[in-house]
C-alpha positions in Angstrom: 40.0 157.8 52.5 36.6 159.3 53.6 35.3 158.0 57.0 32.0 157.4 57.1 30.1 159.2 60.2 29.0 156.9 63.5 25.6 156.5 64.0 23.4 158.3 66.0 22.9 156.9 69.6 19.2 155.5 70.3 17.6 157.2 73.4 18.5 153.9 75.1 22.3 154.5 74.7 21.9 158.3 75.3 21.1 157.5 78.2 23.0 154.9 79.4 25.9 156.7 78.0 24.7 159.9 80.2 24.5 157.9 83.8 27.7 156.8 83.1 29.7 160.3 82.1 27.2 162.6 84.1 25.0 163.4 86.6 21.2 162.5 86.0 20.4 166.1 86.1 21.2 168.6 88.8 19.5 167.2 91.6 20.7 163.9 91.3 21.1 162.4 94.6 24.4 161.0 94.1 26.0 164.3 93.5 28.2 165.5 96.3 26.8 169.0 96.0 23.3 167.7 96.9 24.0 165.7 99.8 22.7 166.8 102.9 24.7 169.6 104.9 25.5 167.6 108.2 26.9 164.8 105.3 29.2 167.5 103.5 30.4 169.2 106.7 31.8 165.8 108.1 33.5 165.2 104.7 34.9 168.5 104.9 36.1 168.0 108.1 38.3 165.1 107.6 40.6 166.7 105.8 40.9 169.5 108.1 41.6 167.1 111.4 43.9 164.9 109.2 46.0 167.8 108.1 46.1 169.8 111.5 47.9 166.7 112.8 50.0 165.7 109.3 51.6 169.4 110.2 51.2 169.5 113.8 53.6 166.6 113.2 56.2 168.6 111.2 56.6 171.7 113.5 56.1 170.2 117.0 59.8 168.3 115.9 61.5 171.4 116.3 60.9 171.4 119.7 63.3 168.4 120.6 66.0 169.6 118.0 68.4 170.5 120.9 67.5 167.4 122.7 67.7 165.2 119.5 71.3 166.9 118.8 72.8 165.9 122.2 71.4 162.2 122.1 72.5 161.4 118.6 75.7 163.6 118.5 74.7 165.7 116.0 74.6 170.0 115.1 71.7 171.9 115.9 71.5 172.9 111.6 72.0 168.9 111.3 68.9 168.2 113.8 66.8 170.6 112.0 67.0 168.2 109.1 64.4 166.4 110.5 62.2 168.9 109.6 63.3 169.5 106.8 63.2 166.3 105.3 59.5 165.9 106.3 58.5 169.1 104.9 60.3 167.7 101.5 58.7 164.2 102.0 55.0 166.4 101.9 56.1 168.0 98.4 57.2 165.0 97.0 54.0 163.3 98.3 51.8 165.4 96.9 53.2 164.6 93.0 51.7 161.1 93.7 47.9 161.6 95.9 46.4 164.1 94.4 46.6 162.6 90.5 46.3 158.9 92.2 43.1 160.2 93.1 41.8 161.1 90.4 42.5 157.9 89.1 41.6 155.9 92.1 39.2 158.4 94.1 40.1 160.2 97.1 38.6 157.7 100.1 41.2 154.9 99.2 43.5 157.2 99.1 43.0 158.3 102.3 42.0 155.0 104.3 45.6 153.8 102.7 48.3 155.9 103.6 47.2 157.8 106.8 48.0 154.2 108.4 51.0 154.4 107.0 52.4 157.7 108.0 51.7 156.9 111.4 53.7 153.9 111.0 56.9 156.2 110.5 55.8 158.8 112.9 55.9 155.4 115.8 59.4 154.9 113.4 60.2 158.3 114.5 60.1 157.8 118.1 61.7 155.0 118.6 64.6 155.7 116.4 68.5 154.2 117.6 70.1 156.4 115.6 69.7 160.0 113.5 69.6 158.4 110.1 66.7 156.2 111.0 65.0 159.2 112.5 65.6 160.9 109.2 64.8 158.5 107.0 61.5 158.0 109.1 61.0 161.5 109.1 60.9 161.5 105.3 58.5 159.1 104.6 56.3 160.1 107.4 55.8 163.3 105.3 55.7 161.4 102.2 52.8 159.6 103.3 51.4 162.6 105.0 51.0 164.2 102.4 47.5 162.9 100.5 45.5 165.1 103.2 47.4 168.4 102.2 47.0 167.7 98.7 43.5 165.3 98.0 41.8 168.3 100.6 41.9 170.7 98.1 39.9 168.2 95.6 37.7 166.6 98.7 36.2 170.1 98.9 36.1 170.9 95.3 33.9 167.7 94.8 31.0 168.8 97.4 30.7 172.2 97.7 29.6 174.2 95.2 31.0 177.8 94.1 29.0 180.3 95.7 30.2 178.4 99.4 33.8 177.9 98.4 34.8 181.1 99.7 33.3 180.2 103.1 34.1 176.6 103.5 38.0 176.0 101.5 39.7 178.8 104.2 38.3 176.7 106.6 41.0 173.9 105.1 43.2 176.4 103.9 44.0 177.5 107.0 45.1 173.7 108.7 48.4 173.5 107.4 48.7 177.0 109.1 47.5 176.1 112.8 49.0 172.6 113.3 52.6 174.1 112.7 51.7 177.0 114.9 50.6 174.9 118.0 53.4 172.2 117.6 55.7 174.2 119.3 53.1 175.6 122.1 52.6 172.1 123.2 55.8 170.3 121.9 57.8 173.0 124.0 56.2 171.8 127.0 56.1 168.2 126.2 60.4 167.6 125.7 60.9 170.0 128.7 59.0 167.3 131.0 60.1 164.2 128.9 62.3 163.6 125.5 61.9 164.2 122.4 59.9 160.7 121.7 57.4 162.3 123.5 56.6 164.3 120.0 56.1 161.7 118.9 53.7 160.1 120.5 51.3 163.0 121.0 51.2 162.7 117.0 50.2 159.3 117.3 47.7 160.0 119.6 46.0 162.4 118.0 46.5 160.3 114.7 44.5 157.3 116.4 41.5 159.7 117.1 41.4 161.5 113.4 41.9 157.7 111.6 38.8 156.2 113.5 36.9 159.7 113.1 37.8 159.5 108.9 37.1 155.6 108.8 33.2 155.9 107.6 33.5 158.7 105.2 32.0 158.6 101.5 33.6 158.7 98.3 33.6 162.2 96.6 35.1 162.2 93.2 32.6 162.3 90.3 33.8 159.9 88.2 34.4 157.3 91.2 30.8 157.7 92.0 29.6 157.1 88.7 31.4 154.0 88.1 29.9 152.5 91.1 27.0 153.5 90.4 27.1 151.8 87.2 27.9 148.6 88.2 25.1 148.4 90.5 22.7 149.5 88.0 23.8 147.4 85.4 26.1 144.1 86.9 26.1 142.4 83.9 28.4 144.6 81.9 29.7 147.1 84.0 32.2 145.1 86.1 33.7 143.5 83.1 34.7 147.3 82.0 34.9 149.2 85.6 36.9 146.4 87.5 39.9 148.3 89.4 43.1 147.7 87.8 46.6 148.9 88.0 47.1 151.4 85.7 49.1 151.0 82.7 52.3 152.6 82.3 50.8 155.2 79.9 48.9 156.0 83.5 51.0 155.8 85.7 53.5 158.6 83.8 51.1 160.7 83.0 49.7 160.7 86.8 53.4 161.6 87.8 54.3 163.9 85.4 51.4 166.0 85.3 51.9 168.4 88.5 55.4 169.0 86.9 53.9 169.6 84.1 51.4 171.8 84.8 53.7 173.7 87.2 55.9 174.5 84.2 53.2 175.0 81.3 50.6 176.8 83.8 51.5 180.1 84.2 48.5 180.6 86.6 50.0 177.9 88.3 53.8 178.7 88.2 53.2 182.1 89.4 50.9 182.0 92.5 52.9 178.9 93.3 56.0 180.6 93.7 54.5 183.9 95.6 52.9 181.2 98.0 56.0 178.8 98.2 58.2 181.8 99.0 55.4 182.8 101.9 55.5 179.3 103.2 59.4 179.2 103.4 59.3 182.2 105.6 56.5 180.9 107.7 59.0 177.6 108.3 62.1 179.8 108.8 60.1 180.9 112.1 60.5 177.5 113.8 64.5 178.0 113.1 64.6 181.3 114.1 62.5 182.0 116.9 64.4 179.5 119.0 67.4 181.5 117.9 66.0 185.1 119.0 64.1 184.3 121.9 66.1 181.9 123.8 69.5 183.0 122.4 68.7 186.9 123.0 66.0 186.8 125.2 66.7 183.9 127.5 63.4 182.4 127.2 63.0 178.8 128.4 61.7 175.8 125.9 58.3 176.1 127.3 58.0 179.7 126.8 60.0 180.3 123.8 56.9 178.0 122.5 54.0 179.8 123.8 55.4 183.0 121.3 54.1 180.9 118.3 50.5 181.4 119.6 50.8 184.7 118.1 50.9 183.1 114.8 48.3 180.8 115.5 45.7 184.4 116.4 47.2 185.7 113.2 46.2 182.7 111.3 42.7 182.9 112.7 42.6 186.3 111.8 43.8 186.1 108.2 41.0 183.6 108.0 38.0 185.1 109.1 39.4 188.7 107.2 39.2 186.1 104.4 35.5 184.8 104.8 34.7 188.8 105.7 35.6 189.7 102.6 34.5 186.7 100.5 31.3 187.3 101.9 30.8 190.7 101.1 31.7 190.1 97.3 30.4 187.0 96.3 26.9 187.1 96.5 26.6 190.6 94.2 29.0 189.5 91.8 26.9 186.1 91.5 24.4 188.0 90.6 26.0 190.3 88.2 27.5 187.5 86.5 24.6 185.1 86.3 23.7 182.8 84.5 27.4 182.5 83.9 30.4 181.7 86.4 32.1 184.4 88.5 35.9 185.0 87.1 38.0 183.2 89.5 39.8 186.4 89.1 37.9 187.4 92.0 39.0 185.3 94.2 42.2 187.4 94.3 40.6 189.9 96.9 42.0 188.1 99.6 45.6 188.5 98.4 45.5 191.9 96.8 45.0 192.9 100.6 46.9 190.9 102.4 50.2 190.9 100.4 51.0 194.2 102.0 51.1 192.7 105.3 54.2 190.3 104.7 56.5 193.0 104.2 55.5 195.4 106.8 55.7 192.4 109.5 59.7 191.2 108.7 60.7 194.5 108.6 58.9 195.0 111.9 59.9 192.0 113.4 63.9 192.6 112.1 64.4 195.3 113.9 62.7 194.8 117.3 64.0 191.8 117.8 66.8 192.6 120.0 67.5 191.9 123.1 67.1 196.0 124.5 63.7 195.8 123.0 61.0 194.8 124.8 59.9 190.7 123.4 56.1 191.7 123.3 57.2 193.4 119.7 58.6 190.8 117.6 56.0 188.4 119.4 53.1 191.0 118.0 55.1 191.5 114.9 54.9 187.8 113.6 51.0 188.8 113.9 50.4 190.5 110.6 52.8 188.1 108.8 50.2 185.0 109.6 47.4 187.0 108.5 49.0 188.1 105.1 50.3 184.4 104.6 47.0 183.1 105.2 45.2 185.4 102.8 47.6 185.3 100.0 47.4 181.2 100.3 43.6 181.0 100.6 42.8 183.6 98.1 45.9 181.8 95.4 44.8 178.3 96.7 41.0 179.3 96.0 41.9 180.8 92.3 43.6 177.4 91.3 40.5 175.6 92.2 38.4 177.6 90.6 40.2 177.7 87.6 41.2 174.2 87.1 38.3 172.9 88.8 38.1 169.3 90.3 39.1 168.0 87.0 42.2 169.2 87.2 42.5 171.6 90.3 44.0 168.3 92.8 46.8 168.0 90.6 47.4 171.9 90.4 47.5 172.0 94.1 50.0 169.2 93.7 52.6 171.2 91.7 51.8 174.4 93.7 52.8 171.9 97.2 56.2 170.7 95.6 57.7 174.0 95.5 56.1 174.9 98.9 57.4 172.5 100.7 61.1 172.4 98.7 61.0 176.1 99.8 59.7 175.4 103.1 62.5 172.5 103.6 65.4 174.6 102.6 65.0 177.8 104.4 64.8 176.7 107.7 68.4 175.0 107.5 70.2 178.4 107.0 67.9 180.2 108.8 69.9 180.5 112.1 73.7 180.9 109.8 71.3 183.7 108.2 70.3 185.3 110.9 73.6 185.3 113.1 76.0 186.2 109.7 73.8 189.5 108.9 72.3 190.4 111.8 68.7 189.5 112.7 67.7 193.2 111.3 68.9 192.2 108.0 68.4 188.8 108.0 64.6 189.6 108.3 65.0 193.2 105.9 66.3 190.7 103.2 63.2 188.5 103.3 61.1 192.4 103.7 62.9 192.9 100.5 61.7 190.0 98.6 58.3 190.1 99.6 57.9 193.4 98.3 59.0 191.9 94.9 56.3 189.4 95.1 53.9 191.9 95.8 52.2 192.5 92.5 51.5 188.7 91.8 47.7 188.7 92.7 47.2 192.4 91.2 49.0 191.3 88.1 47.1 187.6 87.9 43.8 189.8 88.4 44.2 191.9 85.6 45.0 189.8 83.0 44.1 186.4 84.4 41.5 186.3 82.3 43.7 186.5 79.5 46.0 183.7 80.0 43.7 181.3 81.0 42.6 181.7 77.1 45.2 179.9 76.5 45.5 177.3 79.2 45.3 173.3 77.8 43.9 172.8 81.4 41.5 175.3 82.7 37.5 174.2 81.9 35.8 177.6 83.3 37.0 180.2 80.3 36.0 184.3 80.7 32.8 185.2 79.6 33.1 186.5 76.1 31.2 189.5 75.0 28.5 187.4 73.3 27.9 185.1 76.2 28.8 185.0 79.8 28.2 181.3 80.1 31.1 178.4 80.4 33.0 177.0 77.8 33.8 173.5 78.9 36.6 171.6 76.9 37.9 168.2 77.3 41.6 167.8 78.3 43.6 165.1 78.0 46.4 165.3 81.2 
């Protein structure tokens, strides 16, 4: 049977039909890339506050683990569950916001379920028992987790290429501090009260970030357009663009599609796991640290916490080597590359420096962390860990975006936060059995060791990255071929 061809639009339809999939050129107002800065920075900054205090909430914990053990009768590894569990109820989070919204747009997604998780973090504290502070734990996390994982896409909606390498570290780096100062503040915090106290700080900067977050603006393109559509055109538009629950069709496809792209992506799969491995180590820290330094060194609560601010200076410093070098690279390869997109390739600078760092650091840190050795060396040695984490994550974190774009780049980030955080979750409860079964020399060597196997992830991804994202069914920014050096977009069905 032949099928007959459709007709040609009339300019009427053209361009009702181009309002409603696109942009009305590229300075439409509506477009988050042309709203003014002051609007842009504000949006970016919600993210940022929300997940400063989302982690903030999972580290700052581990400072009432010994005090949560003794109330509710518990082990030390047992208390540490708490942590754990949270860290997994981010992951498992993550499968759900970021694909929720790109079906439902990020501000809902937000205004929704940060309420929520502060909900279980006032669940937290006033816990009878352990299980109810576990459980709480879990879906505090769970909840949690739309600002770790709708961020990534916030940012990918409003700022445009050329400042991505400035602006994302600036996010990048938040699930980085807040960890690093919960145990500065949380160790002082259950030394003068309990551990409900944690709590409670939480909450109180939670109250600040939700009222700061209420009057933001909706960011993801297709979002916008619909609304824009039905004011333009009442009539018709709400009868099509009403919000619905989606149909079961939706609803597995939003699920499945992290997993899916976690184990058919092989940009994805791979960075992922060089980055999840990174942030298991990062959380084995807040097991391990209590374990050398008040254990071996006979530091108190209060000052066994002030030894994570090296982290936190390593963390700034990983991000500013970060924007250095972004800086210095961007701008002439723009121009080298233009009219077309930069590779995303080179977005790997970041990583192919600092995944040298990792290594050196645990080895360091294994083996002057002993009690005849001064502290000030494993305290500096953490130092150069935080800044290699930070620039393999921004630099990985970055590629994804740029190669799956906001289209598809929220749920990437999704896939690459459930191993993260499985990774991060597990570690930390054999951390101190670890550490006290081989010695804190191996413990740390045998981490050393595995980090040097990860090393040539972003050199590999760099050289033929290119290559395999070819042949990915996601990616919408393909290499420049030899004839032409502009995009290749294609439509994907998730």
């Amino acid at each position: 049977m032949e099928i007959s061809p459709l007709p040609p639009l009339s300019p009427t339809d053209e361009q009702n039909q181009s309002s409603t999939d696109d942009w009305n050129g590229p300075d439409d107002p509506d477009c988050p890339y042309n709203w003014p800065m002051l609007k842009r920075v504000y949006m970016t900054s919600i993210p940022v506050f929300l997940c400063v205090n989302v982690s903030f909430a999972s580290s700052i914990y581990t400072s009432g683990a010994n005090d949560i053990a003794e109330q509710f009768g518990v082990s030390y590894t047992m208390s540490i569950l708490g942590l754990s569990l949270f860290l997994w109820g981010l992951g498992l989070g993550a499968i759900i916001a970021a694909p929720i919204s790109e079906y439902y747009g990020r501000r809902i997604v937000y205004l929704t379920t940060i309420p929520i998780f502060g909900f279980f973090i006032l669940g937290s504290g006033l816990a009878q028992n352990f299980a109810a502070l576990a459980v709480c734990r879990f879906f505090g996390g769970f909840f949690g987790s739309t600002v770790v994982s709708v961020g990534g896409g916030t940012n990918a909606d409003i700022w445009q290429p050329d400042m991505a390498g400035f602006i994302y570290p600036i996010f990048f780096v938040s699930p980085f501090l807040g960890p690093a100062f919960g145990p500065v503040i949380g160790g002082f915090v259950d030394g003068d009260k309990n551990f409900r106290w944690l709590e409670w700080v939480v909450l109180f900067m939670l109250a600040f970030n939700f009222v700061y977050s209420i009057p933001q603006f909706e960011t993801y393109k297709k979002i916008i357009l619909q609304k824009r559509t039905r004011t333009g055109n009442e009539s018709t538009a709400l009868q099509q663009h009403q919000v619905s629950l989606p149909s079961k069709a939706v609803i597995h496809r939003v699920i499945l599609k992290p997993f899916k792209m976690l184990l058919i992506e092989s940009i994805v799969l791979f960075i992922t796991i060089y980055m999840a491995f990174n942030f298991a180590v990062f959380y084995s820290f807040f097991a391990a640290f209590p374990y050398i330094f008040e254990g071996h060194y006979g530091f108190t609560p209060s000052q066994e916490g002030l030894t994570f601010i090296s982290i936190a200076v390593g963390c700034v410093i990983g991000f500013l080597v970060v924007v250095y070098i972004d800086r210095r690279t961007y701008p002439a390869l723009k121009a080298k590359f233009e009219p077309g997109p930069v590779p995303p390739e080179h977005r790997l600078y970041g990583a192919m420096v600092g995944c040298a760092l990792n290594p050196i650091s645990l080895f360091w840190f294994g083996w002057t962390a002993q009690a005849q050795v001064y502290w000030v060396s494993p305290v500096v040695a953490a130092v150069p860990f935080a800044v290699g984490n930070i620039m393999v994550y921004s630099s990985g974190a970055l590629y994804i975006m740029e190669c799956y774009g906001s289209l598809h780049g929220a749920s990437a980030l999704s896939a690459n936060s459930i191993l993260r955080y499985a990774f991060g979750g597990a570690l930390p409860l054999v951390t101190v059995q670890m550490f006290s079964s081989l010695g804190i020399g191996w413990a740390s060597s045998l981490l050393g060791f595995v980090s040097i196997a990860m090393v040539p992830v972003p050199w590999v991804l760099y050289k033929y990255g290119g290559r395999i994202r070819r042949h990915s069914r996601y990616i919408t920014i393909k290499s420049p071929s030899s004839e032409s050096s502009l995009a290749q977009h294609t439509r994907v069905q998730a």
